[in-house]
C-alpha positions as CSV (number, residue, x, y, z in Angstrom):
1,X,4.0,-4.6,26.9
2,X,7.2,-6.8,27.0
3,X,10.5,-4.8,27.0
4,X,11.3,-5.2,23.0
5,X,8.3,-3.9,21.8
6,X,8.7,-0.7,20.6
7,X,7.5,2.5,22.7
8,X,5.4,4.3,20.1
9,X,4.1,3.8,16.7
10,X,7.2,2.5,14.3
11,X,8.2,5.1,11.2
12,X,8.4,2.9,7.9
13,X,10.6,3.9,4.8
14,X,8.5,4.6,2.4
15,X,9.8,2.5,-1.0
16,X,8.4,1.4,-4.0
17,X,6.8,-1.6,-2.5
18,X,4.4,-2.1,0.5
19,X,4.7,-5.2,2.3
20,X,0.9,-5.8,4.4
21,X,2.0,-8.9,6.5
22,X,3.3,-7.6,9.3
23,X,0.2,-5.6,10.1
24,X,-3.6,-6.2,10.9
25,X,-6.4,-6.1,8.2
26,X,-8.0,-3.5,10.6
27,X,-4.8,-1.4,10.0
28,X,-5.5,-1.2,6.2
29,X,-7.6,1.2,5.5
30,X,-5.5,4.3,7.1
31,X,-2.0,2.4,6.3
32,X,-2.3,1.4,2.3
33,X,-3.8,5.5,1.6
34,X,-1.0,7.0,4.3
35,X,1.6,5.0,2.2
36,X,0.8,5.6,-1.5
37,X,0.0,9.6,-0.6
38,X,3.6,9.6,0.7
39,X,4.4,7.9,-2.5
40,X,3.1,10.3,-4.9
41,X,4.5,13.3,-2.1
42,X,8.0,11.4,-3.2
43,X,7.2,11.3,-7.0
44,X,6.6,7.6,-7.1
45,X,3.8,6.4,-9.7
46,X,4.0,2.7,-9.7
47,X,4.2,0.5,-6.0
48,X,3.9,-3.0,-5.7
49,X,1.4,-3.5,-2.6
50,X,2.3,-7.1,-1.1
51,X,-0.8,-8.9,0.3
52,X,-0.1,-12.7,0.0
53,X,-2.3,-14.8,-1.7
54,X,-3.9,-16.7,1.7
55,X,-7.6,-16.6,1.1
56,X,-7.6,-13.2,-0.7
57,X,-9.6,-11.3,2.0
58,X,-6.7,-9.0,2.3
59,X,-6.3,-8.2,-1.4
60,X,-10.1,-8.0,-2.0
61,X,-9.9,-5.0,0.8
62,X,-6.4,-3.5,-0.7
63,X,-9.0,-3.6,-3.9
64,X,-11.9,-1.7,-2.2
65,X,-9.1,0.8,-0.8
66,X,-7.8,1.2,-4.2
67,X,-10.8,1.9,-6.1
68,X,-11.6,4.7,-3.4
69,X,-9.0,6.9,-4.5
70,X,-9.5,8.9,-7.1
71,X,-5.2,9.9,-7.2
72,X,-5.2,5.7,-7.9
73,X,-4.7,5.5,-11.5
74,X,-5.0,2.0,-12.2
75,X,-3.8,-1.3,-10.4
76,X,-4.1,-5.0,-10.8
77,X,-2.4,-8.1,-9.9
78,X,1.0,-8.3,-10.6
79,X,3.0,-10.2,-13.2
80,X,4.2,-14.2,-12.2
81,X,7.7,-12.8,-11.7
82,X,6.5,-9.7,-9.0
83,X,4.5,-11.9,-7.0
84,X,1.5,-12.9,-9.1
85,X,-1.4,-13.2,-7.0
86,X,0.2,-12.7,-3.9
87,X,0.5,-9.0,-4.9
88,X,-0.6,-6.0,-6.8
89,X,0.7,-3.2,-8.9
90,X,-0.6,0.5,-8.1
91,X,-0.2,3.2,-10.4
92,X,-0.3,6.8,-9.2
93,X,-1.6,9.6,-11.1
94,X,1.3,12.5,-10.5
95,X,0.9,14.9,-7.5
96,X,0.0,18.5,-8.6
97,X,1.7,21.4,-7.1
98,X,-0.1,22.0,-3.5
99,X,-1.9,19.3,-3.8
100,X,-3.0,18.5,-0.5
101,X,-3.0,14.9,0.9
């Protein structure tokens, strides 16, 4: 480990948009649910998940993620001006009063 890596795992603000690049594909499938439950914890109902458009291995997975959980609502690629194919809009159903993650 060189001396500006960070020590421990790295806290992320949780917005209305989830950026994937800086992490591994293997990372995905405990990241993208992590992030959208603390969305919905927050009230959010709509985040834009950034994938890239590359080869589309990494938005076919945030797919299969997606369509595993059931507080998912709907999602599909976004509009030309939020990123087109590069990314996709994910709409959360609303978390119910102690609802657990």
């Amino acid at each position: 480990m060189d001396s500006e890596s960070p020590a421990g795992p790295v806290e992320l603000p949780v917005t209305d948009e989830l950026d994937l690049h800086p992490f591994r594909p293997e990372e995905l499938g405990r990241l993208v649910p992590a992030y959208l439950a603390e969305c919905r914890t927050q009230g959010r109902r709509e985040v834009r998940v950034i994938h890239g458009k590359g080869r589309g291995e990494v938005a076919r997975s945030v797919h299969a993620i997606l369509g595993r959980l059931d507080w998912v609502e709907s999602f599909a690629r976004a509009t030309p001006a939020f990123g087109g194919h590069g990314a996709t809009i994910v709409r959360l159903r609303p978390a119910q009063s102690g609802e657990l993650r």
